[in-house]
C-alpha positions, 0 to 999 in steps of 0.5 A: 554070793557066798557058799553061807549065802548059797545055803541059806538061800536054798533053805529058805526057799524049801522052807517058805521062809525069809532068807533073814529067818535063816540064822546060823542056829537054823534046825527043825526046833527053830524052823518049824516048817523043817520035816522030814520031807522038806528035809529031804527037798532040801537036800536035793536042792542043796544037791542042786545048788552045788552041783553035788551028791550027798553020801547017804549017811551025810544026809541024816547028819545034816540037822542043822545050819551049821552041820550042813556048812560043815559037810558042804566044805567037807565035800568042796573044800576049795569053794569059796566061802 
C-alpha cells in the first residue's frame, strides 16, 4: 500500500467515512466530519501510522489531503509512494 493509500486510509477511519470519499481535494470544507478535534485524532494517527512526530507547526499546516502528502514527504522523503 501506497503512502496516498496509507494516508487516506487513516482518515477515512478518523472521519467515519469511506475511504472512496477521500479525494485528493479532501479538507474540512468537503468533509464535513473534519473539526478540530478529529483533527487532531487525525494527526496521531497519522503519527501512528508512519511511526513519526509531527513539529508543531506542521500540524496546523495540515488542512488538506494534499498539505498532508506534502509534509509527509517532507518528513520521509525515502518512503515510497
Amino acid at each position: 500500500m501506497g503512502r496516498n493509500e496509507r494516508i487516506k486510509k487513516v482518515m477515512a477511519q478518523i472521519f467515519g467515512v469511506a475511504q472512496s470519499a477521500i479525494g485528493d481535494d479532501a479538507s474540512p470544507g468537503s468533509i464535513e466530519q473534519w473539526d478540530s478535534l478529529r483533527h487532531m485524532n487525525l494527526i496521531v494517527g497519522l503519527e501512528e501510522e508512519f511511526d513519526l512526530r509531527f513539529p508543531d507547526e506542521c500540524i496546523s499546516e495540515m488542512v488538506s489531503f494534499n498539505l498532508i502528502v506534502f509534509h509527509l514527504r517532507t518528513l520521509l522523503p525515502s518512503d515510497l509512494d
